[in-house]
MIZAPA-763659 format. One record per residue: residue in one letter; x, y, z of N, C-alpha, C in turn. Coordinates in nm, 2 decimals, always signed. Each point is the difference from the previous one (the first is absolute). Layout:
BEGIN
 residu    n_x    n_y    n_z   ca_x   ca_y   ca_z    c_x    c_y    c_z
      A      X      Y      Z      X      Y      Z      X      Y      Z
...
This chain:
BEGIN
 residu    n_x    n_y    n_z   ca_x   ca_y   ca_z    c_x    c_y    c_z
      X  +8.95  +5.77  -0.92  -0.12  -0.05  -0.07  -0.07  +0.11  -0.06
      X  -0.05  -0.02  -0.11  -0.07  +0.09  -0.10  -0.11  +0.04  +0.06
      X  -0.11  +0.09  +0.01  -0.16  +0.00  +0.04  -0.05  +0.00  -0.14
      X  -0.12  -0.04  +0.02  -0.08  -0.05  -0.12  -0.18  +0.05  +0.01
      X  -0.01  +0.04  -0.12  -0.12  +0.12  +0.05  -0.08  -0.12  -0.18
      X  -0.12  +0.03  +0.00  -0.11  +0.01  -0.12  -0.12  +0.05  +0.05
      X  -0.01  +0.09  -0.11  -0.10  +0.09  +0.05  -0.08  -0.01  -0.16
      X  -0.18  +0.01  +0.05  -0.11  -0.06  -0.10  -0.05  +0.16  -0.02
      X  +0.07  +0.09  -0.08  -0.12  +0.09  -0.10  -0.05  +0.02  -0.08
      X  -0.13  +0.05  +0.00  -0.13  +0.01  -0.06  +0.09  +0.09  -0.13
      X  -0.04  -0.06  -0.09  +0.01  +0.12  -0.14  -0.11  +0.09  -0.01
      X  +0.02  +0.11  -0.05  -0.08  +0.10  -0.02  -0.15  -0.09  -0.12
      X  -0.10  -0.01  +0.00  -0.08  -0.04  -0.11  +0.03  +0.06  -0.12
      X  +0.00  -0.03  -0.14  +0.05  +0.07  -0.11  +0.12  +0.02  -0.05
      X  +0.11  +0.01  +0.17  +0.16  -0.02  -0.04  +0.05  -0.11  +0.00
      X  -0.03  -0.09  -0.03  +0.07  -0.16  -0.04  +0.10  +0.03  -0.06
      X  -0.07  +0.03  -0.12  +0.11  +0.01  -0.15  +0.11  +0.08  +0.07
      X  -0.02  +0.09  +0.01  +0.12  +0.12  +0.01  +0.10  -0.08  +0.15
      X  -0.04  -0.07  +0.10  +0.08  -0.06  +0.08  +0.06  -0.10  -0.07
      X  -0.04  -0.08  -0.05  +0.07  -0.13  -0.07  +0.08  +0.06  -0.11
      X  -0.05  +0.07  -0.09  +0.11  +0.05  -0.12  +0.09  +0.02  +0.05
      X  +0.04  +0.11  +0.12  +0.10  +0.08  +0.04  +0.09  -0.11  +0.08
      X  -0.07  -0.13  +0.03  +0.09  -0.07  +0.08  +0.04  -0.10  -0.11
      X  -0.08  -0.03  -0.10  +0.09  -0.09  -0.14  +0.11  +0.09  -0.04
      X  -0.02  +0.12  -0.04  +0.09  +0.09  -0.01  +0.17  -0.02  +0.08
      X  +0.00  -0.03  +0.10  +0.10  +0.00  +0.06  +0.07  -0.12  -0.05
      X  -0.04  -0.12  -0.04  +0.08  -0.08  -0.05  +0.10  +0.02  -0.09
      X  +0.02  +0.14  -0.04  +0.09  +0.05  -0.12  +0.12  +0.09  +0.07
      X  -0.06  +0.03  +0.16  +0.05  +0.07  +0.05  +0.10  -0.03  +0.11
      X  +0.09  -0.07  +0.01  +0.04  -0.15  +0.12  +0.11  +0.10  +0.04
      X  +0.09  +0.07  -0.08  +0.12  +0.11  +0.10  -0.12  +0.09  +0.10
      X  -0.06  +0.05  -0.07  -0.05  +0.13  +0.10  -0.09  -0.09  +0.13
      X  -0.07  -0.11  -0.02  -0.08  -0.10  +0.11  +0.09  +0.01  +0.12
      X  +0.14  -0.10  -0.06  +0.11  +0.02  +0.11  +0.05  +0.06  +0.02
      X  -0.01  +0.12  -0.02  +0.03  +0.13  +0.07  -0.05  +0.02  +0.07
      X  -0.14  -0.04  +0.00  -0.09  +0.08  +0.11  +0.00  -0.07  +0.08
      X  -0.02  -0.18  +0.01  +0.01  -0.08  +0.09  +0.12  +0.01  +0.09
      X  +0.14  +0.03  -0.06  +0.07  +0.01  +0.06  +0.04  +0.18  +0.06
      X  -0.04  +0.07  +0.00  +0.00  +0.17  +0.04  -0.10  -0.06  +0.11
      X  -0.07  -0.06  +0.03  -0.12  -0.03  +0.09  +0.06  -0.12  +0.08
      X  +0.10  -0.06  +0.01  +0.01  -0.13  +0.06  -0.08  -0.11  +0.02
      X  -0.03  -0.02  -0.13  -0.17  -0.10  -0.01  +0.12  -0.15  -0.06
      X  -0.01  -0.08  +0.06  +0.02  -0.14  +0.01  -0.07  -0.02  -0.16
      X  -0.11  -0.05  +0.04  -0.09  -0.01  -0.18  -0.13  +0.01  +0.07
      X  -0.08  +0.04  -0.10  -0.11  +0.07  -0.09  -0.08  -0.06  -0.04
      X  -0.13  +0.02  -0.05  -0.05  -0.08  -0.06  -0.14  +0.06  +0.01
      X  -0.08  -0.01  -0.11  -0.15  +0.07  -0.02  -0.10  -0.10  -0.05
      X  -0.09  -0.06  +0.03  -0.08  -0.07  -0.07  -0.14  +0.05  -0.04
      X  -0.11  -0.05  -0.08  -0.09  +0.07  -0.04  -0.08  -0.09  +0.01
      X  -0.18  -0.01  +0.10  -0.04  -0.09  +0.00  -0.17  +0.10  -0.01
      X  -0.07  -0.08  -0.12  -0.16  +0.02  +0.00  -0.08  -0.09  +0.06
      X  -0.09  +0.04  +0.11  -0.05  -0.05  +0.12  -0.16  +0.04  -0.05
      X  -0.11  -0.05  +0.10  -0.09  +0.00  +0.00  -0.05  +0.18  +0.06
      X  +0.10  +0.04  +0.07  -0.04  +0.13  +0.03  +0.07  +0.09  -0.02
      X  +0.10  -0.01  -0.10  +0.03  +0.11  -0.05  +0.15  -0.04  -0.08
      X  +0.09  +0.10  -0.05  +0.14  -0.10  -0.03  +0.13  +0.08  +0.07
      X  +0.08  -0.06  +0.02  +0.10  +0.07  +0.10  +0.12  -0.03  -0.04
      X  +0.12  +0.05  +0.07  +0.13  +0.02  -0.03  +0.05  -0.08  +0.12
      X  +0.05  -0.12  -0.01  +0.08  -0.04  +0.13  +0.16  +0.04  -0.01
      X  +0.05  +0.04  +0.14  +0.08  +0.06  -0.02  +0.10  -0.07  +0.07
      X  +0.10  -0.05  -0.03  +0.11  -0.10  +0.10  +0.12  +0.07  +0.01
      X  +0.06  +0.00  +0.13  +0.16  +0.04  +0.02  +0.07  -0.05  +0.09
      X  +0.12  +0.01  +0.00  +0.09  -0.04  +0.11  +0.11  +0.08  +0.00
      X  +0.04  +0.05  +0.13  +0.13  +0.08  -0.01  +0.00  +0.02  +0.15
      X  +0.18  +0.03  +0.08  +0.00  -0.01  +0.13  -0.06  +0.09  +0.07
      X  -0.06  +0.11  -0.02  -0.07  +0.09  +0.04  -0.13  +0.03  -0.11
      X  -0.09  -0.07  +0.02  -0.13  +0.08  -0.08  -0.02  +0.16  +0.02
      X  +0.00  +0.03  +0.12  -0.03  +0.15  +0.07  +0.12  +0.09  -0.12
      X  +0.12  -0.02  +0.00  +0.11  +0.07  -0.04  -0.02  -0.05  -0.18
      X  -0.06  -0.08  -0.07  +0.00  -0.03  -0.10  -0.11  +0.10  -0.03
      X  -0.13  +0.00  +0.03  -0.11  +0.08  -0.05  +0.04  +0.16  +0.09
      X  +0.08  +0.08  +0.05  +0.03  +0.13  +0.01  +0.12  +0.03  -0.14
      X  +0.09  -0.11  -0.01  +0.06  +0.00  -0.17  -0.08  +0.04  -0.04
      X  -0.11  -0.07  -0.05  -0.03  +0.00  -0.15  -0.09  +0.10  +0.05
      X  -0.06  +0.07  +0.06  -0.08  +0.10  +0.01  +0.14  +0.13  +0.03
      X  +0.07  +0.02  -0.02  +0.08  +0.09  +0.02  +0.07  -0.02  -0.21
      X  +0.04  -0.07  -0.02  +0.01  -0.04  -0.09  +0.00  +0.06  -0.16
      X  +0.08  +0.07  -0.06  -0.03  +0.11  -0.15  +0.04  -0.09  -0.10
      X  -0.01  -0.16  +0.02  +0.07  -0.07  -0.14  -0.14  +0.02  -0.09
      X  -0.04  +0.04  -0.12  -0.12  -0.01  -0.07  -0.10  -0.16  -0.01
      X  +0.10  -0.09  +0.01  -0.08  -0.11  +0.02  -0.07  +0.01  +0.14
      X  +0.04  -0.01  +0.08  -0.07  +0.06  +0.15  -0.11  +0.07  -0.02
      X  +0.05  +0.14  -0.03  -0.13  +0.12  -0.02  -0.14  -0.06  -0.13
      X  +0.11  -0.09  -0.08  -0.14  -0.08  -0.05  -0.09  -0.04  +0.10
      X  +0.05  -0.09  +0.02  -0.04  -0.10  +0.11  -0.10  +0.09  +0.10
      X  +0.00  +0.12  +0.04  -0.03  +0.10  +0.11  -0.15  +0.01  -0.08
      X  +0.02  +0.08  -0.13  -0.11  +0.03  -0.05  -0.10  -0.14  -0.04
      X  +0.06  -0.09  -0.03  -0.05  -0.14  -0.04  -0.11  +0.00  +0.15
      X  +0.10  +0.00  +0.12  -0.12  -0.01  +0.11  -0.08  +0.07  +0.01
      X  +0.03  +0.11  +0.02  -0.07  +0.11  +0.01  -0.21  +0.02  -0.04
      X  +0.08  -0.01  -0.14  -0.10  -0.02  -0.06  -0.10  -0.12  -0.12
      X  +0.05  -0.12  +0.11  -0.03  -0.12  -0.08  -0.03  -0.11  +0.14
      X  +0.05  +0.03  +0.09  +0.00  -0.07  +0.11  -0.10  +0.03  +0.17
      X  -0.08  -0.08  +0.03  -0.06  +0.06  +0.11  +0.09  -0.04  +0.14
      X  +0.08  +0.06  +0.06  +0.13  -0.05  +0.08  -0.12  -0.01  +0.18
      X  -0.11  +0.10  -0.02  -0.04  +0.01  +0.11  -0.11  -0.14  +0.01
      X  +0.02  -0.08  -0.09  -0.09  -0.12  +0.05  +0.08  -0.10  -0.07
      X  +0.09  -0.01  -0.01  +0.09  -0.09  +0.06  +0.06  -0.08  +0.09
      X  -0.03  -0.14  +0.00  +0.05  -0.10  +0.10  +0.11  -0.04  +0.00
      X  +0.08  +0.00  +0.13  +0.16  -0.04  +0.03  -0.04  -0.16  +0.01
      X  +0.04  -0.10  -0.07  -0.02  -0.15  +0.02  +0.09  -0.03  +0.08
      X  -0.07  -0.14  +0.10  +0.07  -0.01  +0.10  +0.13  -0.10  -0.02
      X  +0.16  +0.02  +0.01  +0.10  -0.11  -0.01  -0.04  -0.10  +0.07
      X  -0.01  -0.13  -0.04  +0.01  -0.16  +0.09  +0.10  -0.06  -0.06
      X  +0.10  -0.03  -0.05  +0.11  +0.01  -0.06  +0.09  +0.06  -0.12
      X  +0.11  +0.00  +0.01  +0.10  +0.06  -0.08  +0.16  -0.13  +0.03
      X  +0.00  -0.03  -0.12  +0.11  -0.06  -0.01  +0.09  +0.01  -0.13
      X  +0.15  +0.00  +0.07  +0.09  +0.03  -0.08  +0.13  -0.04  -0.06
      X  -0.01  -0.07  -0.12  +0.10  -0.12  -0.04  +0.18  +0.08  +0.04
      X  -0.01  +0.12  -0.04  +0.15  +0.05  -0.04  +0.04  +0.03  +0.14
      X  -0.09  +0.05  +0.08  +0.05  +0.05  +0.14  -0.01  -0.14  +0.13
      X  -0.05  -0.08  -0.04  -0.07  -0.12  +0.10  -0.05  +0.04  +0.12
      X  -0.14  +0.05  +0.01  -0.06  +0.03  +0.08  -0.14  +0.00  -0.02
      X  -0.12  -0.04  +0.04  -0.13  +0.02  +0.02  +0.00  +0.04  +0.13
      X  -0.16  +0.07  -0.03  -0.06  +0.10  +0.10  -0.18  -0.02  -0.04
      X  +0.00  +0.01  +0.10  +0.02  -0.01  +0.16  +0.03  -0.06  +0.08
């Protein structure tokens, strides 16, 4: 079974633009994406962008058989899409007030299994 993480962070105030560009950007970029999802063992991916009453944030979705071993990838990681992605956080992203949301379901047509 896959583990399944979404995680709610804060964008930096002022860095909207430059998060969302850099992530429309990638839509041109689909070899190097799965390269990195796959160098990382990431199942699938997925980023959403939502403006909220207190501020606007990056949701972040993943699945892969080891979360733990997927995020030491990509932080060990020299593909330039990655090292984007590094500075993208770095400096656009507030990671330290960030909420891990809590799983109450995951289900999954190709593997037949829901969880919990």
């Amino acid at each position: 079974m896959l583990q399944t993480q979404c995680l709610k962070v804060p964008i930096i105030p002022g860095k909207e633009a430059e998060v969302k560009n850099w992530l429309a950007a990638l839509s041109t970029r689909h070899q190097e994406v799965l390269e990195a999802i796959t160098s990382e063992d990431i199942a699938d991916e997925a980023m959403f962008y939502a403006k909220e009453p207190s501020g606007e944030f990056l949701y972040l979705y993943s699945r892969a058989p080891d979360l733990a071993v997927a995020g030491a990838a990509f932080q060990k990681s020299q593909l330039p899409i990655d090292q984007e992605f590094k500075r993208i956080s770095a400096e656009c992203l507030d990671y330290r007030s960030a909420i891990r949301l809590e799983l109450l379901l995951s289900a999954d047509s190709r593997n037949k299994y829901v969880y919990p």
